[in-house]
DSSP file (Angstrom, degrees, kcal/mol; ACC not computed):
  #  RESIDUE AA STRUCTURE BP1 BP2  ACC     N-H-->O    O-->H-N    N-H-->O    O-->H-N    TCO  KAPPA ALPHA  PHI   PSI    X-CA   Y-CA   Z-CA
    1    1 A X              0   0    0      0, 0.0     2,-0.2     0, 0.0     5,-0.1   0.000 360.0 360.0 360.0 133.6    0.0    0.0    0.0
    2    2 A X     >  -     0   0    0      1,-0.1     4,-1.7     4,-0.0     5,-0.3  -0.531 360.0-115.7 -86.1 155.1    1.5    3.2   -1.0
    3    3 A X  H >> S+     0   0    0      2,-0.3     4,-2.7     1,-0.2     3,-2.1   0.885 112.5  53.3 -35.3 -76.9    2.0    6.2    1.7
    4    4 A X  H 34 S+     0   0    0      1,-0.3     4,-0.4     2,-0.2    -1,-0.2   0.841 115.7  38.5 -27.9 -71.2   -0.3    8.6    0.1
    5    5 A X  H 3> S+     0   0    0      1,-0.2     4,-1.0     2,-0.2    -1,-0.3   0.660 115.0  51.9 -77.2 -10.1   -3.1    6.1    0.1
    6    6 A X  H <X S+     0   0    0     -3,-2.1     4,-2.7    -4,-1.7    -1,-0.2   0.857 115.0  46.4 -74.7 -43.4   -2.2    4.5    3.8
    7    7 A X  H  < S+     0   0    0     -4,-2.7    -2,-0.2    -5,-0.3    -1,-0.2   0.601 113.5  50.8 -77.6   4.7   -2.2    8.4    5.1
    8    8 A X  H  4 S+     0   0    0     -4,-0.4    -1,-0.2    -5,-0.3     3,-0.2   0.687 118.6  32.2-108.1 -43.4   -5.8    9.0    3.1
    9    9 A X  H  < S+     0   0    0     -4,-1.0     2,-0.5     1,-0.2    -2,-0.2   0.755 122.5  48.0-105.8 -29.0   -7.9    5.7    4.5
   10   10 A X  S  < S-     0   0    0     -4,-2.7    -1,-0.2    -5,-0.2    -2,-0.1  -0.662  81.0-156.7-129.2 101.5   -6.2    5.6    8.3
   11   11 A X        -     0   0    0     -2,-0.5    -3,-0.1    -3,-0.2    -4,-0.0  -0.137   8.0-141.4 -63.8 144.1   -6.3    9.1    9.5
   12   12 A X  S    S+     0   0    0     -5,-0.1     2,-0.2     2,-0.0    -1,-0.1   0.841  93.3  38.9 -76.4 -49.1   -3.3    9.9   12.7
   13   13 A X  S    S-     0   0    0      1,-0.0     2,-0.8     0, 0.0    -2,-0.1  -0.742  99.7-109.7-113.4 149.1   -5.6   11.9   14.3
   14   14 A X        -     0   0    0     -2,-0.2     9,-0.1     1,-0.1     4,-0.1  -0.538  42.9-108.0 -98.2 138.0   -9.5   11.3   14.9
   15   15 A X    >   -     0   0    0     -2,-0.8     3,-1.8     1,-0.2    -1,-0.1  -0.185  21.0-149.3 -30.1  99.9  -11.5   13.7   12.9
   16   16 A X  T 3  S+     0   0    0      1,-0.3    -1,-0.2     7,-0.0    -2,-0.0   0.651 102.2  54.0 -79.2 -10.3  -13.1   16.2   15.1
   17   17 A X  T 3  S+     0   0    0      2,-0.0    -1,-0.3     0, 0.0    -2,-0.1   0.528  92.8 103.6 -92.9   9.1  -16.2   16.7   13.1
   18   18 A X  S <  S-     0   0    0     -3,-1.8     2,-0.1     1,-0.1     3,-0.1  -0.035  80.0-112.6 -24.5 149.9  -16.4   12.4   13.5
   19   19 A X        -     0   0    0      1,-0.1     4,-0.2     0, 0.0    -1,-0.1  -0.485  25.4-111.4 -81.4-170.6  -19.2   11.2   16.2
   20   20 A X  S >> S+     0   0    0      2,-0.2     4,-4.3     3,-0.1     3,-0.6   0.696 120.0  59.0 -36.4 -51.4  -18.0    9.6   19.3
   21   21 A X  H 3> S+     0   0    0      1,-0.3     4,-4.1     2,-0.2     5,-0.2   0.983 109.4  45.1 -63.7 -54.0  -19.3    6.4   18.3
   22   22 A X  H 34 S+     0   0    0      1,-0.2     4,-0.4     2,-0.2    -1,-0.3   0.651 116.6  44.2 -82.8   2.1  -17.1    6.6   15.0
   23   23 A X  H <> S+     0   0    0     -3,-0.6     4,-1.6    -4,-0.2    -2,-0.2   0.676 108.3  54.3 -96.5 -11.6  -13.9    7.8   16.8
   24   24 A X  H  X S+     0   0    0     -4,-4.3     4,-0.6     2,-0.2    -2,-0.2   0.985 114.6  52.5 -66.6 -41.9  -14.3    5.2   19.8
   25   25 A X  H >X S+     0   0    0     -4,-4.1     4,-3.5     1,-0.3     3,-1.2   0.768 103.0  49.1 -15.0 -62.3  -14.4    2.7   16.7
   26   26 A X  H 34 S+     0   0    0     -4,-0.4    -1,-0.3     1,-0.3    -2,-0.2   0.941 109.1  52.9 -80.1 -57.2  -11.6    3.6   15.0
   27   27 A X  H 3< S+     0   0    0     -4,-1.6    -1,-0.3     1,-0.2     4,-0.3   0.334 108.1  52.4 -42.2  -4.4   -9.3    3.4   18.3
   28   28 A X  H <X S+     0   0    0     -3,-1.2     4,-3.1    -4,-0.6    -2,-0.2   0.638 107.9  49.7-109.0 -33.8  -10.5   -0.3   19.1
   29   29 A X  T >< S+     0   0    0     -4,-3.5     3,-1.4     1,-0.2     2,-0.7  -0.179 113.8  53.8 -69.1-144.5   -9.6   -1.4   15.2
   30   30 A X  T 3> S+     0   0    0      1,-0.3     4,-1.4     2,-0.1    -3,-0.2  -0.471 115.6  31.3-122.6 -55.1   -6.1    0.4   16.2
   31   31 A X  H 3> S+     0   0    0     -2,-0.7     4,-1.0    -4,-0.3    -1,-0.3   0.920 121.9  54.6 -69.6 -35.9   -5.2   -1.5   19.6
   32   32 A X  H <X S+     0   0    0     -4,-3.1     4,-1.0    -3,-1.4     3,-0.4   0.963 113.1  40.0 -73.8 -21.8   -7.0   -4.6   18.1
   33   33 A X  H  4 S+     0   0    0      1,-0.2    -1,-0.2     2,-0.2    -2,-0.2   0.691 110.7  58.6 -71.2 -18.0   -4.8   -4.4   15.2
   34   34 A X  H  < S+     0   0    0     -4,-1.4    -1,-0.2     1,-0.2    -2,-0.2   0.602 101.1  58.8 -83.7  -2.9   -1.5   -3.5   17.2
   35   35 A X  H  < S+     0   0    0     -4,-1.0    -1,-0.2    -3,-0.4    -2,-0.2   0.893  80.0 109.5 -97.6 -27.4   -1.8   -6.7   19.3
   36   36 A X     <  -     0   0    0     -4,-1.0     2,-0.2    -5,-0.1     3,-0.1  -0.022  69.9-123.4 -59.4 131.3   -1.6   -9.0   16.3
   37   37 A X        -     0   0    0      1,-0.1    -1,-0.1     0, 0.0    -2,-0.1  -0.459  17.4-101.8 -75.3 139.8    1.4  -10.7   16.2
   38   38 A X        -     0   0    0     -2,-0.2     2,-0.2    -3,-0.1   124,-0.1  -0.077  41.9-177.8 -45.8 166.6    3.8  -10.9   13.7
   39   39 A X        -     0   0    0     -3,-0.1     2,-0.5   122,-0.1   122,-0.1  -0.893  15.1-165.3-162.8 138.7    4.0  -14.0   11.5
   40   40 A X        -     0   0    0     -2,-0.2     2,-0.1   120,-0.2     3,-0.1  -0.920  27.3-117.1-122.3 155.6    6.0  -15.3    8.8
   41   41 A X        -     0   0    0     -2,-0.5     2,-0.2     1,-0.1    25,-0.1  -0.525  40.3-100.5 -77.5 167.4    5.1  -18.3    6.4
   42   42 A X        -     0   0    0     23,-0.2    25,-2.2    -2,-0.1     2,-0.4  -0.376  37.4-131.8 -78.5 151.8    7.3  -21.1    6.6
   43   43 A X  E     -a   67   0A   0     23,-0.2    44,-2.1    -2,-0.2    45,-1.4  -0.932  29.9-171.2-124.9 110.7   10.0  -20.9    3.2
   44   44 A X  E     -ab  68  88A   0     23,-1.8    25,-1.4    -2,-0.4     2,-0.4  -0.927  13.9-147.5-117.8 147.9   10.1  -24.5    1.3
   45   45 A X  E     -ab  69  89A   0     43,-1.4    45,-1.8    -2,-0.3     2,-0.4  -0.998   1.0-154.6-102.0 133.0   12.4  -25.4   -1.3
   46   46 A X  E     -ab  70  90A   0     23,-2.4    25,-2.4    -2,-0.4     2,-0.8  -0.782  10.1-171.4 -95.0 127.3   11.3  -27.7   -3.9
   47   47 A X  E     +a   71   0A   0     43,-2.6     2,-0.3    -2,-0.4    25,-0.2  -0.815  33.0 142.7-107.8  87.1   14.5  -29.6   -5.4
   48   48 A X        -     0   0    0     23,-1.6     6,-0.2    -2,-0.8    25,-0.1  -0.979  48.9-153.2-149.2 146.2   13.0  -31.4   -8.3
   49   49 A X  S    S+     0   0    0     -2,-0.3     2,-0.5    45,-0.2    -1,-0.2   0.820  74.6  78.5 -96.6 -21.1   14.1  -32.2  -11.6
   50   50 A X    >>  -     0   0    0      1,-0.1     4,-2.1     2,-0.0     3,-0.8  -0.701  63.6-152.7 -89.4 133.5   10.7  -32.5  -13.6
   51   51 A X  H 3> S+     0   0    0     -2,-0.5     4,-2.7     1,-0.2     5,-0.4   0.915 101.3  58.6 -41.0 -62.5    9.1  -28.9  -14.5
   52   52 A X  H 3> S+     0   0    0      1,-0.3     4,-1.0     2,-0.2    -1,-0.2   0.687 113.3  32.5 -62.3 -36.6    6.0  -30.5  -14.5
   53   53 A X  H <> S+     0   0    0     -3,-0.8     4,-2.0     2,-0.2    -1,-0.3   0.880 118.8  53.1 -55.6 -61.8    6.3  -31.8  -10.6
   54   54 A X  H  X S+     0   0    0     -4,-2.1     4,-1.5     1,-0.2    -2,-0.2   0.803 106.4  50.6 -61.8 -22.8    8.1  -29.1   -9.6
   55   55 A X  H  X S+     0   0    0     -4,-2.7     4,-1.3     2,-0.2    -2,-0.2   0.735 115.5  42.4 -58.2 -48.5    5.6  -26.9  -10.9
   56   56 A X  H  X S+     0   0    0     -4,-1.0     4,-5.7    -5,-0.4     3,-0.2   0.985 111.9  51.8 -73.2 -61.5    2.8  -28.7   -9.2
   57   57 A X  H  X S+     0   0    0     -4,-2.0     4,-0.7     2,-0.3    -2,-0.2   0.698 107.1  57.5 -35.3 -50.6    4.5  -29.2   -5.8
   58   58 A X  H  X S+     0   0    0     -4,-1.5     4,-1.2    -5,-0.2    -1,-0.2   0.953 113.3  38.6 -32.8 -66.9    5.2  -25.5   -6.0
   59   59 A X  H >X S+     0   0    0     -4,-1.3     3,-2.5     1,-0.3     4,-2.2   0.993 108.8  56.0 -52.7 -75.0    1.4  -24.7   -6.3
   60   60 A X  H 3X S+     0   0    0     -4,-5.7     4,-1.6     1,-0.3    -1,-0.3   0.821 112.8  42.4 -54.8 -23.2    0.2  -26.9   -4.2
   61   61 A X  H 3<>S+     0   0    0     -4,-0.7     5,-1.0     2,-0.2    -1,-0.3   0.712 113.4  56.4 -66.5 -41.9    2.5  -25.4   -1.3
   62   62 A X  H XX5S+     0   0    0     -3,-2.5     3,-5.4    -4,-1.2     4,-0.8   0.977 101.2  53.9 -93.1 -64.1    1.7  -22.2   -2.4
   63   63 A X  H 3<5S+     0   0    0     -4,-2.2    -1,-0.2     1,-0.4    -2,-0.2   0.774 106.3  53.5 -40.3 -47.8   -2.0  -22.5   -2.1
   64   64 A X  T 3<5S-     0   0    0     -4,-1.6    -1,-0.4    -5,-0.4    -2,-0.3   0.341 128.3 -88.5 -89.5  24.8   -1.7  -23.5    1.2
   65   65 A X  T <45S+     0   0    0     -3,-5.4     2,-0.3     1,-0.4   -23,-0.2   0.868  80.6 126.4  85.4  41.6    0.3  -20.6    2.4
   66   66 A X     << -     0   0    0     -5,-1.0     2,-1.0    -4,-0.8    -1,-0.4  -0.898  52.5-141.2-117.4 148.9    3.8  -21.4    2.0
   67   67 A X  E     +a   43   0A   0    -25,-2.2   -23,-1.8    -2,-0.3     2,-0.3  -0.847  36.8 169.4-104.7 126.9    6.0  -19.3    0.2
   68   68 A X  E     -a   44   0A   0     -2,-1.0     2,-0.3   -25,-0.2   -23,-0.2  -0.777  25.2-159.4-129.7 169.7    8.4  -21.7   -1.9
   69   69 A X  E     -a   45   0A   0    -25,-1.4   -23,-2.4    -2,-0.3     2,-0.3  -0.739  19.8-141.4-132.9 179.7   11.0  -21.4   -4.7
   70   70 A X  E     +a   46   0A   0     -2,-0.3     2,-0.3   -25,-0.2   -23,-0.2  -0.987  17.8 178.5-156.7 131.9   12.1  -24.4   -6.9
   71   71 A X  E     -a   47   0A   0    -25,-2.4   -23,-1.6    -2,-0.3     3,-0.1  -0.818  23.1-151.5-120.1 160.2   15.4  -25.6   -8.3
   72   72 A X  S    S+     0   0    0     -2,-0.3    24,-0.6   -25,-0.2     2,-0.3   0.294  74.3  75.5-124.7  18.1   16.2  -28.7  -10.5
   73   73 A X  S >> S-     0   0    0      1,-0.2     4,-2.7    22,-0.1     3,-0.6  -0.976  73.2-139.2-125.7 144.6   19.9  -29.0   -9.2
   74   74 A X  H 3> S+     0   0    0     -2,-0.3     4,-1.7     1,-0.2    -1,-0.2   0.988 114.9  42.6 -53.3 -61.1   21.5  -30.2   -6.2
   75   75 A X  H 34 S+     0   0    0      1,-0.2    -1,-0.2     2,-0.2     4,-0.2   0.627 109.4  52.6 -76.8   6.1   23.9  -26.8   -6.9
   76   76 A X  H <> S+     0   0    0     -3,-0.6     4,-3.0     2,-0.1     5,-0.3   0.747 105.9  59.2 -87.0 -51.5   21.1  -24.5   -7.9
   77   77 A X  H  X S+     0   0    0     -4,-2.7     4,-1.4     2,-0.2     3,-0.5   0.899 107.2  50.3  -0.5 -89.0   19.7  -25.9   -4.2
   78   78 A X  H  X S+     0   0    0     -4,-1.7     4,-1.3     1,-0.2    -1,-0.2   0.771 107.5  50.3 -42.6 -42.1   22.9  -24.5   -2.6
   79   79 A X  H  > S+     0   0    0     -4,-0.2     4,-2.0     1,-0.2    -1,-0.2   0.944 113.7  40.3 -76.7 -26.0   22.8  -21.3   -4.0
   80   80 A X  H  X S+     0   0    0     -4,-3.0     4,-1.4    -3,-0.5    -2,-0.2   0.837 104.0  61.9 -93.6 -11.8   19.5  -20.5   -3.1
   81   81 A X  H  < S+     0   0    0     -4,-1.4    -1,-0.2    -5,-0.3     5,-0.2   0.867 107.7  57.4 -53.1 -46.4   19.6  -22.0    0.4
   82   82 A X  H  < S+     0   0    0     -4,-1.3    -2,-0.2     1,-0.2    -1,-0.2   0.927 118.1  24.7 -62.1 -60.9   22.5  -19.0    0.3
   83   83 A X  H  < S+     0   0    0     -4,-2.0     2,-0.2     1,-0.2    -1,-0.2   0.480 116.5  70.5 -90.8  -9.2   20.1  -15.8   -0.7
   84   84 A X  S  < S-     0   0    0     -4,-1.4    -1,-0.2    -5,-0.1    -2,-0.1  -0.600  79.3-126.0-131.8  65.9   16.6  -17.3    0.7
   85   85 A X        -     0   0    0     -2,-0.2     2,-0.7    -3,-0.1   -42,-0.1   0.323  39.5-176.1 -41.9  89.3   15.4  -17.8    4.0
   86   86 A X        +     0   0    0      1,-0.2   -42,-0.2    -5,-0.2    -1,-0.1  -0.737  24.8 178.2 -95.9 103.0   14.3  -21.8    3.9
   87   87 A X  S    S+     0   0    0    -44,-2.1    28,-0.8    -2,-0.7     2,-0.3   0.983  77.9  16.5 -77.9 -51.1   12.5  -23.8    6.9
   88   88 A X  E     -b   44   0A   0    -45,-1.4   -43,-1.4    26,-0.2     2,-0.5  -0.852  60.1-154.4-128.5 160.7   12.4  -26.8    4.7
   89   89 A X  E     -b   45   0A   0     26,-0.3    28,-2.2    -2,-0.3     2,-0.6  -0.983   7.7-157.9-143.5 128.3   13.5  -28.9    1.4
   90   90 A X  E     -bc  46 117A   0    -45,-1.8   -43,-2.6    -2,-0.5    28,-0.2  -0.900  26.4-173.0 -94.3 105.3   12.1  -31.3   -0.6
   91   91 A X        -     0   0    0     26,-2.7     2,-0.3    -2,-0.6    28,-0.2  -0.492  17.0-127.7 -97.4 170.1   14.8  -33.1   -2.4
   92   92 A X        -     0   0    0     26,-0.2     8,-0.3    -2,-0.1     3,-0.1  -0.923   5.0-145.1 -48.8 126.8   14.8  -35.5   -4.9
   93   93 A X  S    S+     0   0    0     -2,-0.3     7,-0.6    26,-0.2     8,-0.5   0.891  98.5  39.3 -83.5 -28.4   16.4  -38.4   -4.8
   94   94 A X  B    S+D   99   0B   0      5,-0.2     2,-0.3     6,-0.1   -45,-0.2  -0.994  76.1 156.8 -95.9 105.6   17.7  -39.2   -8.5
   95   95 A X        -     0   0    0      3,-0.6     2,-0.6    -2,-0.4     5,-0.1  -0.548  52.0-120.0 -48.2 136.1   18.9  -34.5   -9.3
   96   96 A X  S    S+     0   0    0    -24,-0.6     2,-0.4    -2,-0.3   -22,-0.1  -0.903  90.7  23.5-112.4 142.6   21.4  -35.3  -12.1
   97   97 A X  S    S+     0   0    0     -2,-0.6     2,-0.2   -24,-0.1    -1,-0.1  -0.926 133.7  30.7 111.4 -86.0   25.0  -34.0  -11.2
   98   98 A X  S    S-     0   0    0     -2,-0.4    -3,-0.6     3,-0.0     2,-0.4  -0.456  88.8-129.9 -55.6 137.5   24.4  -34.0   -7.6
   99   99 A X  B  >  -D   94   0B   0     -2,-0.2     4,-1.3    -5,-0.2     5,-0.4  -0.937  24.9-109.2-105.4 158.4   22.1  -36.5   -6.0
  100  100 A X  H >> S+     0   0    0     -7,-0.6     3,-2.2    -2,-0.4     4,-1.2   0.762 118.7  52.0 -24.0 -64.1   19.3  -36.0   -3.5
  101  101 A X  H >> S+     0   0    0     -8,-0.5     4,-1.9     1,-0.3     3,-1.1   0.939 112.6  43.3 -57.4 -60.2   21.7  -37.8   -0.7
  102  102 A X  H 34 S+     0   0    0      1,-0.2    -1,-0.3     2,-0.2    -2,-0.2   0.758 112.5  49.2 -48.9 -19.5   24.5  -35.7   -1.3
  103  103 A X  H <X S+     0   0    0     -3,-2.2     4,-2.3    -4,-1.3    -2,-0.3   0.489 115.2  50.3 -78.7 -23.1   22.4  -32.5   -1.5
  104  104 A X  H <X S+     0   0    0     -4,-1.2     4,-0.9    -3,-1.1    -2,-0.2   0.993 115.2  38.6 -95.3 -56.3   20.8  -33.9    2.0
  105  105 A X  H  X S+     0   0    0     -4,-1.9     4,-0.6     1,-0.3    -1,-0.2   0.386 115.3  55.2-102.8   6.2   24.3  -34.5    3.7
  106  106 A X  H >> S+     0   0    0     -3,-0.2     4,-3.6    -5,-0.2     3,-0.9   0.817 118.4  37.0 -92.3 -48.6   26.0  -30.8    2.1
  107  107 A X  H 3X S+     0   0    0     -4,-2.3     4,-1.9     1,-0.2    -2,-0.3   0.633 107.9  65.4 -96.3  22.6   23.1  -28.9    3.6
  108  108 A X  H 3< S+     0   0    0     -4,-0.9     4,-0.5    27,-0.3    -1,-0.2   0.911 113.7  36.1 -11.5 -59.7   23.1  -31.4    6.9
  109  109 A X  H X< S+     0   0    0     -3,-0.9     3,-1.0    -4,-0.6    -2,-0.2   0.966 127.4  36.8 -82.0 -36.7   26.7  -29.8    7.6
  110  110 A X  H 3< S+     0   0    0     -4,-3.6    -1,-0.2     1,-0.2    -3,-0.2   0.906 132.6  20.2 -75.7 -18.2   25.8  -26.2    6.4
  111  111 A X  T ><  +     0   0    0     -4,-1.9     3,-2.5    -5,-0.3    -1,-0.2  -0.119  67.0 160.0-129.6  42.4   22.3  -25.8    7.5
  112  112 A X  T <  S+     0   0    0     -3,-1.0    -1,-0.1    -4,-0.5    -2,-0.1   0.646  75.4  60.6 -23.0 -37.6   21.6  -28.3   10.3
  113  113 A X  T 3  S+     0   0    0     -3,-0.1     2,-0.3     2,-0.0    -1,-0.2   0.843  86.6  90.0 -91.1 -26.8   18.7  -26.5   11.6
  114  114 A X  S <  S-     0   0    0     -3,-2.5   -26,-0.2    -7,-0.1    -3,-0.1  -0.370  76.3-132.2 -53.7 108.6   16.9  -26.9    8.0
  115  115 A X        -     0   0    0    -28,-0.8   -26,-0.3    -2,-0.3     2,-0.3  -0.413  18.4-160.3 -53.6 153.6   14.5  -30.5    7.7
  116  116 A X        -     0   0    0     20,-0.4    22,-0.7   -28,-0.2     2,-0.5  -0.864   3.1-164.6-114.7 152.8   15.3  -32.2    4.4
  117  117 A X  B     -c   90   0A   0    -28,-2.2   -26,-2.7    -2,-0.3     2,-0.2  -0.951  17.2-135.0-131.8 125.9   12.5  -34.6    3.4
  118  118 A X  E     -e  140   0C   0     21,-2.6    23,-2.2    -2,-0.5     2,-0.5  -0.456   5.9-146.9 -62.4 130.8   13.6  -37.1    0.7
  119  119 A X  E     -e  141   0C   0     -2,-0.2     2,-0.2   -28,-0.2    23,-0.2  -0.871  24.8-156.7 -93.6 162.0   11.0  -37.8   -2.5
  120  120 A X  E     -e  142   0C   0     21,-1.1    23,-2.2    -2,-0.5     4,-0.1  -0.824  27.9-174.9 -91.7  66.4   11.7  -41.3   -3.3
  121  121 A X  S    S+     0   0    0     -2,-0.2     2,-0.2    21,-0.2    21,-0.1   0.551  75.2  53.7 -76.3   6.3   11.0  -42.6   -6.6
  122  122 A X  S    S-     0   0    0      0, 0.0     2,-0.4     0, 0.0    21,-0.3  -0.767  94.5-106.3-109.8 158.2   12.0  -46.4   -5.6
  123  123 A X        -     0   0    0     -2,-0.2     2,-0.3    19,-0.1    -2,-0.1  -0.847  51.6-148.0 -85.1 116.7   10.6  -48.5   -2.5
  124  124 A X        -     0   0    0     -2,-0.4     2,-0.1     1,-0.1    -4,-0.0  -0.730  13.0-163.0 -99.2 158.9   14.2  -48.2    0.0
  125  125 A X        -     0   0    0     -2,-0.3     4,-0.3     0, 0.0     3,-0.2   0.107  45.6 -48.7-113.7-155.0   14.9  -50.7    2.0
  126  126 A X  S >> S+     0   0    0      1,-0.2     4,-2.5     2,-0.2     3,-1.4   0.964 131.8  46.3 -49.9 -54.2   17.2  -51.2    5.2
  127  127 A X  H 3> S+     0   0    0      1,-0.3     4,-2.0     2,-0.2    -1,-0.2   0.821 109.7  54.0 -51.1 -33.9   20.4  -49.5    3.3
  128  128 A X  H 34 S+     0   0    0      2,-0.2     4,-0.5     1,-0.2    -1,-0.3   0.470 106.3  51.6-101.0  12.0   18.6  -46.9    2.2
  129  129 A X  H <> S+     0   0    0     -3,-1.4     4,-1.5    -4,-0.3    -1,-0.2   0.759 105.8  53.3 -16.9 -82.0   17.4  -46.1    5.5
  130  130 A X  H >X S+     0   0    0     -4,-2.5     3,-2.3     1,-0.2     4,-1.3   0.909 108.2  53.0 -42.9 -68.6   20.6  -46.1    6.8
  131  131 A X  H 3X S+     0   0    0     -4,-2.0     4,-2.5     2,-0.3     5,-0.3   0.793  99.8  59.5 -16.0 -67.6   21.7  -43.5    4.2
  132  132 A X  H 3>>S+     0   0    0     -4,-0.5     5,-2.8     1,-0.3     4,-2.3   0.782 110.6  40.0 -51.2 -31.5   19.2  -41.2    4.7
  133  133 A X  H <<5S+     0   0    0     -3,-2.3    -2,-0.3    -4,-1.5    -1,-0.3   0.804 107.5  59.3 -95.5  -6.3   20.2  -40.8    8.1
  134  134 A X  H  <5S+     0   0    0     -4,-1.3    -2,-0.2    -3,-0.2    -3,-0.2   0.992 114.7  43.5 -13.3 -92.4   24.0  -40.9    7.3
  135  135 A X  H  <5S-     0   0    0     -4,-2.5   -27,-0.3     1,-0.2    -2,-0.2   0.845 123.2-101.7 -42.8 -51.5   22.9  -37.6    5.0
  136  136 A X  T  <5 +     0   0    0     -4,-2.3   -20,-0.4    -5,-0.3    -1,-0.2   0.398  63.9 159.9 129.6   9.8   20.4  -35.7    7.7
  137  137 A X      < -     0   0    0     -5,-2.8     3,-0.1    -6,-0.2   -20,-0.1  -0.285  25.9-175.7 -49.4 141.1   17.1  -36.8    6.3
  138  138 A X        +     0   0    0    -22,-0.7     2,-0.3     1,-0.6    -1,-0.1   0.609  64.1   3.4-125.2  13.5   14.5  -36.6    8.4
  139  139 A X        -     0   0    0     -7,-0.1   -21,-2.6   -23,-0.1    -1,-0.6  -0.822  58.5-145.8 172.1 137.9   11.4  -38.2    6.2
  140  140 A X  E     -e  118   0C   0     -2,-0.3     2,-0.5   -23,-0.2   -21,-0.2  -0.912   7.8-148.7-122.5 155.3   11.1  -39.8    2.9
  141  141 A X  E     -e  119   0C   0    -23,-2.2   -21,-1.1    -2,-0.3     2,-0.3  -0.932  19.3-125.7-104.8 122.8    8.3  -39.4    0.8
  142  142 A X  E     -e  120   0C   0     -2,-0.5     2,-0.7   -23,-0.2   -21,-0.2  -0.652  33.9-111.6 -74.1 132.2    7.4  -42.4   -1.6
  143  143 A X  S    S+     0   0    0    -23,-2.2     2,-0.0   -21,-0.3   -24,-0.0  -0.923 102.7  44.2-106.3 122.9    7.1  -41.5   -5.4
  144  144 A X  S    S+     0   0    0     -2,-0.7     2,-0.5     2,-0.0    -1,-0.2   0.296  88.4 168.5 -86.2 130.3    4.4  -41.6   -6.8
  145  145 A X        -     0   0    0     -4,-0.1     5,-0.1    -2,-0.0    -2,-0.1  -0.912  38.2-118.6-132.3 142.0    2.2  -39.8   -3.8
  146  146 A X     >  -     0   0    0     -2,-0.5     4,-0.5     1,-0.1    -1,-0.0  -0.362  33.0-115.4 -73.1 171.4   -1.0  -38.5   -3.4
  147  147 A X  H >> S+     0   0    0      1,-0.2     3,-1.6     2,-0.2     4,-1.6   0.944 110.3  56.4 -81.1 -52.8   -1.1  -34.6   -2.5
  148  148 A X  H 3> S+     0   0    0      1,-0.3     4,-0.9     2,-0.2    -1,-0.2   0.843 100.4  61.2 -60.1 -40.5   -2.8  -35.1    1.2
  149  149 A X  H 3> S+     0   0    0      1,-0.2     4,-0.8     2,-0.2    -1,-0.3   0.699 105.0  42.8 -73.7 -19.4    0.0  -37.3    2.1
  150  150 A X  H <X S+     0   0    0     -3,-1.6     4,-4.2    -4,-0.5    -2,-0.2   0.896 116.7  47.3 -88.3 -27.7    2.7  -34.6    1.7
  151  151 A X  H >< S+     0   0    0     -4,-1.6     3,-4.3     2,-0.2     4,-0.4   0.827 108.7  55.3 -60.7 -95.7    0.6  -31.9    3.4
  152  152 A X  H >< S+     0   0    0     -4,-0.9     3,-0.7     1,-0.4    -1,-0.2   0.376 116.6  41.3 -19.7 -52.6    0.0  -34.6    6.2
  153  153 A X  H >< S+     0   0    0     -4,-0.8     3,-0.8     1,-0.2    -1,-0.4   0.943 115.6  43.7 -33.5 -71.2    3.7  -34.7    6.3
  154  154 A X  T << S+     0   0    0     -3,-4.3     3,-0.2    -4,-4.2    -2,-0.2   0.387 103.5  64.1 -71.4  16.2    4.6  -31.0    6.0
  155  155 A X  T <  S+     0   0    0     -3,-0.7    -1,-0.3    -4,-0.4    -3,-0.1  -0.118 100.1  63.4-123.5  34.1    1.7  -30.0    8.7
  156  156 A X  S <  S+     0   0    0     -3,-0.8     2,-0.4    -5,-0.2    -1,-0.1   0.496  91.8  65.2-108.7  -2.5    4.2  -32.3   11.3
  157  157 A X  S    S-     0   0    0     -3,-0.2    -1,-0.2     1,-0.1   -69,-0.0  -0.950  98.0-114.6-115.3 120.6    7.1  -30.2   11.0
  158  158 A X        -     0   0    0     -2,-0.4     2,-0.2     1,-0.2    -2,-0.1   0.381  31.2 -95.5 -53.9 166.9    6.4  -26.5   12.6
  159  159 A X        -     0   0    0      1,-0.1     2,-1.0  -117,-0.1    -1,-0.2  -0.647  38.0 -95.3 -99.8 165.4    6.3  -23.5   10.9
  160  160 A X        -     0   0    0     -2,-0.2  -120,-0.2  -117,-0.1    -1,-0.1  -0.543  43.8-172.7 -73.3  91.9    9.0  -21.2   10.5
  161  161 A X        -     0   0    0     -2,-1.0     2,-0.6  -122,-0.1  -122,-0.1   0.000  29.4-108.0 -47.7 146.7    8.7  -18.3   13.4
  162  162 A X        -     0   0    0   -124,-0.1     2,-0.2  -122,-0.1    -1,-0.1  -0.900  33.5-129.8 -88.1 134.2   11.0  -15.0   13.4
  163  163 A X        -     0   0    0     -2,-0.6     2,-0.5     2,-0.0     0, 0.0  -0.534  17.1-124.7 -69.1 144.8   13.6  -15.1   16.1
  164  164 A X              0   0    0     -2,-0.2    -1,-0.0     1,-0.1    -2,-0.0  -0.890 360.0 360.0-101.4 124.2   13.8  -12.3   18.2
  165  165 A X              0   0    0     -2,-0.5    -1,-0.1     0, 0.0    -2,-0.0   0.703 360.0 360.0 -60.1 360.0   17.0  -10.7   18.3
């Protein structure tokens, strides 16, 4: 909202030709609106190498009131992990150069505090278990998966809060 139009619809002072009625008003929207707490959406990155997936996976995320960005490389990942404040990633496991499990266990060491969840496009087994938590996975997703079963997922891991300095 631009200045001009913020300083035109919520007046600094109350209007002295105004009733009572409409200046007690206007001072209870102004305390009820100063007690709302700040809030930031949770920041996902989607790491997936088909448009069409990531594209979707994007959306659906979006829709529910995440703000996300999308890469299709393990080193496109890194870089935006760099410039772009991220509470979670969704990797892929097969990203060609990099793979998902190396992308998991680079941003383990650089961004511990960041979940990974693995997509999976194979059923893993004991080793690939192990692996995942070797890398800093903390949930794998099986591919192909219905949409309510990643929400169901992502609505277990909290959302991202501002720290107070």
């Amino acid at each position: 909202m631009s200045e001009k139009l913020r300083e035109s619809t919520v007046p600094e002072a109350p209007d002295p030709c105004a009733s009572v009625s409409d200046r007690r008003k206007l001072m209870r929207a102004r305390r009820a609106v100063a007690t709302i707490p700040p809030t930031r959406m949770r920041g996902v990155l989607v790491v997936e190498d088909d448009p069409d997936l990531q594209w979707s996976l994007a959306r659906m995320l979006t829709v529910r009131g995440n703000r996300v960005v999308g890469t299709s490389s393990g080193e496109g990942a890194l870089e935006l992990m760099r410039q772009w404040p991220v509470d979670l990633v969704l990797v892929d496991d097969s990203l060609p150069g990099m793979s998902g499990f190396e992308l998991a266990r680079v941003l383990a060491e650089e961004h511990p505090d960041v979940p990974v969840v693995l997509m999976s496009s194979e059923d893993e087994s004991g080793e690939g278990a192990l692996g995942e938590k070797v890398a800093g996975v903390v949930a794998t997703i099986a591919k192909p998966f219905r949409p309510e079963a990643l929400v169901e997922l992502l609505q277990s891991f909290p959302k991202g809060e501002p720290e107070l300095a």
